[in-house]
Backbone as CSV, one residue per row, in Angstrom:
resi,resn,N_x,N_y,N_z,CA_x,CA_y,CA_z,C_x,C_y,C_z
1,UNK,0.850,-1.164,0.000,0.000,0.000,0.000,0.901,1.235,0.000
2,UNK,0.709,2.147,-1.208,1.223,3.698,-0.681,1.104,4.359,0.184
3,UNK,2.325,5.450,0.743,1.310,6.099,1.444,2.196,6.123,2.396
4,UNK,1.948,6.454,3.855,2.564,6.095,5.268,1.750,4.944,6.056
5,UNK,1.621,4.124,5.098,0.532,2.887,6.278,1.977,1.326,5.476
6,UNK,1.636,0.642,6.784,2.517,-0.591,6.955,1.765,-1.581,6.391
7,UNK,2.230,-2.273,4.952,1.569,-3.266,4.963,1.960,-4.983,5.573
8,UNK,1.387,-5.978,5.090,1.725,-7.108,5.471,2.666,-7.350,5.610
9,UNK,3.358,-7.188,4.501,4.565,-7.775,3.805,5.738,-7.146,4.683
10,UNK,5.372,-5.819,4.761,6.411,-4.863,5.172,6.218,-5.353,6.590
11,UNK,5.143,-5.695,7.407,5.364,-6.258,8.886,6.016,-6.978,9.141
12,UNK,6.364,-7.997,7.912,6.890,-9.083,8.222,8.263,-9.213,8.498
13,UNK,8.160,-8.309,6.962,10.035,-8.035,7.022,10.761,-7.348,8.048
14,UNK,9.696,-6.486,8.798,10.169,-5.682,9.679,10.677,-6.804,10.747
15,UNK,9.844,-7.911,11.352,9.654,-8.374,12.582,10.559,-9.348,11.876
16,UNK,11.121,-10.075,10.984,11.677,-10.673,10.351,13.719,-10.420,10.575
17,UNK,13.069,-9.057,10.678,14.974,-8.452,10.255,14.974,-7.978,11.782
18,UNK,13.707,-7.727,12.793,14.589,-7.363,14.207,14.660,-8.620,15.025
19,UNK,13.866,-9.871,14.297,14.794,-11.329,15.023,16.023,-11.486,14.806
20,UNK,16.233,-11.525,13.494,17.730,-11.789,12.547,18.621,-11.320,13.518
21,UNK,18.299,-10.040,13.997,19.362,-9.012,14.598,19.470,-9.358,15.718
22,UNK,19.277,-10.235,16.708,19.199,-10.081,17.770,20.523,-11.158,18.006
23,UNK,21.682,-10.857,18.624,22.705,-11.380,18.561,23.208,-13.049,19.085
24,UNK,21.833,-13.152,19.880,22.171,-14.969,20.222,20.986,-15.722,19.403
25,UNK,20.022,-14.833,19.035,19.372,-15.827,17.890,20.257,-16.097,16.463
26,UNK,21.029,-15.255,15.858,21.531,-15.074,14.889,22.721,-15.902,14.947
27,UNK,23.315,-16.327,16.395,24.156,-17.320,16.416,23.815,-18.095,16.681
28,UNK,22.546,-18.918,17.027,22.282,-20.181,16.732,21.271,-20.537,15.432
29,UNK,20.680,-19.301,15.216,20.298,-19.853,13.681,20.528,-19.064,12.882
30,UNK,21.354,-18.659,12.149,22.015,-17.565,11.488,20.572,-16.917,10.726
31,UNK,19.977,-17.108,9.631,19.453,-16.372,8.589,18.109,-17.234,8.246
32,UNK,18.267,-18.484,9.133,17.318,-19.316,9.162,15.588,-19.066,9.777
33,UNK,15.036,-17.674,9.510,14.438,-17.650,9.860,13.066,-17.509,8.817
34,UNK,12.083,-18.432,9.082,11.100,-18.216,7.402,10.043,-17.641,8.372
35,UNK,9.077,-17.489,6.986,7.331,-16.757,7.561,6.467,-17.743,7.108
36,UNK,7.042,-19.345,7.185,6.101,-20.265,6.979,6.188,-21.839,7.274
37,UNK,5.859,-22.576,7.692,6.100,-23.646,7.799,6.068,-24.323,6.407
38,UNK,7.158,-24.731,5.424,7.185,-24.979,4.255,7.596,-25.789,4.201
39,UNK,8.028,-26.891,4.852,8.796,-28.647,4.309,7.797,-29.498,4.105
40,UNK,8.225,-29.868,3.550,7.630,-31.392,3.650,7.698,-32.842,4.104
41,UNK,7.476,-33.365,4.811,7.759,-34.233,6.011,9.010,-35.665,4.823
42,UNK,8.263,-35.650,3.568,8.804,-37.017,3.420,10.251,-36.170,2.778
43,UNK,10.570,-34.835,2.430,11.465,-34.278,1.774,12.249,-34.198,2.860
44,UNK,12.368,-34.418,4.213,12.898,-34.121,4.995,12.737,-32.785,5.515
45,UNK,13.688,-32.530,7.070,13.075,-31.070,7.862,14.559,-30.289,6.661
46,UNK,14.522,-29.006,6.940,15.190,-28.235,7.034,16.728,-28.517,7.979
47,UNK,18.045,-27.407,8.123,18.892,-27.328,8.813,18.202,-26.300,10.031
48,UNK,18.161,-26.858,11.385,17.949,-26.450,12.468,18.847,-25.948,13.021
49,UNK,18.795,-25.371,14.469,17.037,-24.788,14.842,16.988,-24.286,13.602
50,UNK,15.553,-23.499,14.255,15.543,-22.238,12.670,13.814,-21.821,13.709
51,UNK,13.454,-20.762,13.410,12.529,-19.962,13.835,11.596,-20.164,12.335
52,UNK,10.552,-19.814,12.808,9.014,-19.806,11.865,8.285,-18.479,12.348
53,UNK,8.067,-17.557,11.800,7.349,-16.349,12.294,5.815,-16.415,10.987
54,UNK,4.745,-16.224,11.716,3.923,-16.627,10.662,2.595,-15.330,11.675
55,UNK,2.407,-14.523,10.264,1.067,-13.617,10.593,0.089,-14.216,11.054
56,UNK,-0.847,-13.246,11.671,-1.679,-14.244,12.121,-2.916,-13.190,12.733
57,UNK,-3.084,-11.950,11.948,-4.196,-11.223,11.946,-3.585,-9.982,12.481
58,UNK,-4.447,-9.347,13.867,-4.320,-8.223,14.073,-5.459,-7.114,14.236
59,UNK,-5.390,-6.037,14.358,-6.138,-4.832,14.597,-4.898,-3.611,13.831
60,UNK,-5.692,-2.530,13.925,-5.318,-1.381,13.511,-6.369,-0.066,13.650
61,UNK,-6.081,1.136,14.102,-6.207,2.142,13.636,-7.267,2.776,12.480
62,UNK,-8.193,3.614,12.723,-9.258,3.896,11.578,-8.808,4.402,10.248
63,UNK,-7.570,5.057,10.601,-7.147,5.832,9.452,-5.571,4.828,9.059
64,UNK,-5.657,3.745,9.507,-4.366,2.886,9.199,-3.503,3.059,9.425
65,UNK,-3.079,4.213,9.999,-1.806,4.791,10.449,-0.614,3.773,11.372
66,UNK,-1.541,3.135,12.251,-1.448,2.629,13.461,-1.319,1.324,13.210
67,UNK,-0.664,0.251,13.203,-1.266,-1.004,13.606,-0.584,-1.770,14.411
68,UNK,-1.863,-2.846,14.931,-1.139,-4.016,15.926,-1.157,-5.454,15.259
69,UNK,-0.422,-5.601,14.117,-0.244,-7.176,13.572,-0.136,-7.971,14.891
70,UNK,-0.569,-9.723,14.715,-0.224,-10.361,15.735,1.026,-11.505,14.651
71,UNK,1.698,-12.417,15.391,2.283,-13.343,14.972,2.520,-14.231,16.008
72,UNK,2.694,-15.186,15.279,3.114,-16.403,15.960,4.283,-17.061,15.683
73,UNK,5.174,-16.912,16.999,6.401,-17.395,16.825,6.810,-18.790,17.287
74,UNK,7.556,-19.452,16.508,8.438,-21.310,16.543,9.804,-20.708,16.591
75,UNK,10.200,-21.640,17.564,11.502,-22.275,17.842,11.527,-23.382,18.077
76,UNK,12.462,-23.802,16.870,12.342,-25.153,16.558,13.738,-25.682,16.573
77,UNK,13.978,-26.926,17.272,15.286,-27.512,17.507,14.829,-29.348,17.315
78,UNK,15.773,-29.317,16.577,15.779,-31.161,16.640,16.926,-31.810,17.593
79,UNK,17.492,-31.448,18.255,18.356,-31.887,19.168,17.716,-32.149,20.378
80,UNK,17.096,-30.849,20.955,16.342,-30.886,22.231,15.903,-29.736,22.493
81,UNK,14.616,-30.367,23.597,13.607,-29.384,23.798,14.366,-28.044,24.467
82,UNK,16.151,-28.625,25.710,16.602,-27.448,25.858,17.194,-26.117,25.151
83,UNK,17.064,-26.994,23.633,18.077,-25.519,23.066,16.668,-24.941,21.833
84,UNK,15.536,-25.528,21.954,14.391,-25.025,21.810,13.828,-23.486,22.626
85,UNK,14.442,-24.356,24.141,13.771,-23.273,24.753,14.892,-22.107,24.754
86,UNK,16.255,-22.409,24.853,17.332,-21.304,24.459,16.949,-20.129,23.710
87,UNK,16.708,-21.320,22.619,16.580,-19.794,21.274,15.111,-18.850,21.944
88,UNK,14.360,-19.848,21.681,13.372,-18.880,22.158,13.830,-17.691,23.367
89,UNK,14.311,-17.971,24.612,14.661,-17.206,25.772,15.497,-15.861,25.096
90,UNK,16.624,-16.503,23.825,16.992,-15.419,23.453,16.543,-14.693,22.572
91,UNK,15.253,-14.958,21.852,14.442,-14.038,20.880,13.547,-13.160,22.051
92,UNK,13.076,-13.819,22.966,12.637,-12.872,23.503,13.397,-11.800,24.353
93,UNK,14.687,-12.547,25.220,15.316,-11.194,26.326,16.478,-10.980,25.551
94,UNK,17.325,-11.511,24.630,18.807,-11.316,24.062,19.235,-11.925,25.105
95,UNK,20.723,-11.062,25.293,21.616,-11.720,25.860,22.107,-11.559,27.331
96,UNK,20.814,-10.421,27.765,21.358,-10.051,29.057,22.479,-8.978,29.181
97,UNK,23.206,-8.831,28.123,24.224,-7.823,28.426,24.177,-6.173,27.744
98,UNK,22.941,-6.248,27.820,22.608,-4.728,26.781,21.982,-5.254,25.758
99,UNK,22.507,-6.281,24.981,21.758,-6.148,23.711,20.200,-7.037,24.042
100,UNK,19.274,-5.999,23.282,17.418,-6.743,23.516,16.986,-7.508,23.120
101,UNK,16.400,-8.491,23.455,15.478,-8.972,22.180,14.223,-8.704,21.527
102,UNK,13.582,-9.394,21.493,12.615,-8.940,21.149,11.360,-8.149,21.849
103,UNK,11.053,-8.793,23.280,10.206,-8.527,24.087,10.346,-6.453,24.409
104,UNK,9.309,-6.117,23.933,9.956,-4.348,23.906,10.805,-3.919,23.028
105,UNK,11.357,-4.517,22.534,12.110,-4.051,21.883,12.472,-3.597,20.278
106,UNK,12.893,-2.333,19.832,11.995,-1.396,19.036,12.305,-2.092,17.689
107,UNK,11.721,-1.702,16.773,11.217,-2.100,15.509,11.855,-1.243,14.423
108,UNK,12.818,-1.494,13.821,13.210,-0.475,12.828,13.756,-0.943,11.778
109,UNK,13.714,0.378,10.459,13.591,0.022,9.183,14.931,0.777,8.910
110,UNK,15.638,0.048,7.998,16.909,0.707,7.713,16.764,0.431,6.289
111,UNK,16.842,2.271,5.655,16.867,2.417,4.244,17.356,3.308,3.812
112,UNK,18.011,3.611,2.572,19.300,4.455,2.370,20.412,5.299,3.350
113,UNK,20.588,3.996,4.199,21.226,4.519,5.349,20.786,5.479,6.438
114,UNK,19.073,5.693,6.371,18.820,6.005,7.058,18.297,4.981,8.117
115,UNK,17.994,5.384,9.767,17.540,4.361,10.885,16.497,5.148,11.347
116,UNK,15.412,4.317,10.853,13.499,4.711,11.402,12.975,3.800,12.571
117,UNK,12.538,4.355,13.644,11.574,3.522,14.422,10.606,3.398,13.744
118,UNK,10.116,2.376,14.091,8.817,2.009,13.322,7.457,1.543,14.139
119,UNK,8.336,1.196,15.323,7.341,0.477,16.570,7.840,-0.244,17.752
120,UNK,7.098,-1.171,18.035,7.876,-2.561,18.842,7.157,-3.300,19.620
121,UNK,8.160,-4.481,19.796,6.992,-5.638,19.551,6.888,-6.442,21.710
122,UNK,5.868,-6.880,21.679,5.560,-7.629,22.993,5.386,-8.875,22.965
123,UNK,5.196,-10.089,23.760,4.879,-11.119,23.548,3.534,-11.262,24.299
124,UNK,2.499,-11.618,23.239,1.062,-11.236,23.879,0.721,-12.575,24.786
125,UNK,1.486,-13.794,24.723,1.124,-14.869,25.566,2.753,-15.488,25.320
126,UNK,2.494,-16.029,26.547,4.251,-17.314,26.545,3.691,-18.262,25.926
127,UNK,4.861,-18.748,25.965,4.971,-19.939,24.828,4.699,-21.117,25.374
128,UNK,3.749,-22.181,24.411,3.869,-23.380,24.921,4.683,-24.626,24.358
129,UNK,5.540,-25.585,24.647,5.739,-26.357,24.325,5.324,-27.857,24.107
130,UNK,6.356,-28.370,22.640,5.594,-29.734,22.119,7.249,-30.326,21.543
131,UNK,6.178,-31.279,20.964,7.033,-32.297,19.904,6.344,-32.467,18.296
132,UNK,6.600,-32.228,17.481,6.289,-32.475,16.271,6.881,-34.026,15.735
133,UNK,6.331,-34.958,15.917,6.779,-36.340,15.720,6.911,-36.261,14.469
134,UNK,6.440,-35.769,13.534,6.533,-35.750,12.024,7.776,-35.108,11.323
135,UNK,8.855,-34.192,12.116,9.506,-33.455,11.737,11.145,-33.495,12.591
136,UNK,10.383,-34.449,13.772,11.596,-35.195,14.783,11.901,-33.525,15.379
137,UNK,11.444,-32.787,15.509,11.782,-31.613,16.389,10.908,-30.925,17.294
138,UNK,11.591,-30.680,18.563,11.201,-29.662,19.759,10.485,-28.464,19.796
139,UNK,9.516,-28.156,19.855,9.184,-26.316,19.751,9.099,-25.727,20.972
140,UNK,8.798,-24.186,20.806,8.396,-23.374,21.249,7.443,-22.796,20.972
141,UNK,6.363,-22.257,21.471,5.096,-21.457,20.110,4.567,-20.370,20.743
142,UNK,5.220,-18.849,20.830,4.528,-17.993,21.417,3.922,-16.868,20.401
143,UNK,3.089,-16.391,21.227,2.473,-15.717,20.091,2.607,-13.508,20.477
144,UNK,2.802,-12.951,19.579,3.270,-12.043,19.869,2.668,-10.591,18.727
145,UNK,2.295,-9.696,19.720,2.376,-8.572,19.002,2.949,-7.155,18.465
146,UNK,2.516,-6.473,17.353,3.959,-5.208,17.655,2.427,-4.059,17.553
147,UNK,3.241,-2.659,18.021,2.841,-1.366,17.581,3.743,-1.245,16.319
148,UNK,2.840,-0.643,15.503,3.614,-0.206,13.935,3.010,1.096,13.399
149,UNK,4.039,2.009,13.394,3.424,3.282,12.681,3.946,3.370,11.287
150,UNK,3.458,4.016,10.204,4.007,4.122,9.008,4.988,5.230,9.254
């Protein structure tokens, strides 16, 4: 959409590139992060962990300006449920030493070298855990929302 309003796509990428960034998710799953659950069980899983961020509705603002996308976040490990819950711990707080993760923490768009807030995101419920017998891996599944201004 033109204009100063955030669309889908652009939510995604947004919430997409401030996981990437977050310095202990990015070292245990480098770039591995999709907006879909896309394998196929008999093709085999993917290289793990790896995160799944997948839309999942939302609210907004009368004049669109405003919105609150929701998503739902996976952390997914085939080793074990502990380094399941790792990644997750570090998508949401970082690392404890200054750098954030996700929980609060702001939302920004970097374009021609410029650095825009854009918003930032909360985790609207904790996460519950499972087993995906079909995929031989551990999750995490919390679900989470951001503020987004255009």
């Amino acid at each position: 959409m033109a204009g100063p309003y955030i669309g889908i796509e652009e939510a995604m990428a947004l919430m997409r590139d401030s996981i990437c960034a977050i310095g202990p998710v990015k070292d245990l799953v480098g770039a591995r992060v999709y907006g879909s659950h896309f394998w196929d069980a008999n093709a085999g899983t993917p290289t793990m962990p790896l995160v799944i961020l997948e839309f999942a509705g939302g609210g907004g603002a009368y004049d669109g300006r405003i919105q609150r996308p929701e998503f739902v976040v996976w952390a997914y490990s085939d080793k074990s449920a502990s380094e399941a819950r790792r990644l997750y711990d570090a998508l949401y707080g970082g690392d404890g030493d200054g750098n954030p993760g996700l929980q609060m923490g702001r939302i920004v768009s970097h374009v021609a070298g410029v650095t825009r807030q854009r918003g930032y995101a909360f985790e609207a419920s904790r996460p519950r855990d499972g087993y995906n017998g079909t995929l031989g891996a551990w999750y995490l599944r919390g679900t989470w929302s951001a503020v987004l201004a255009g």
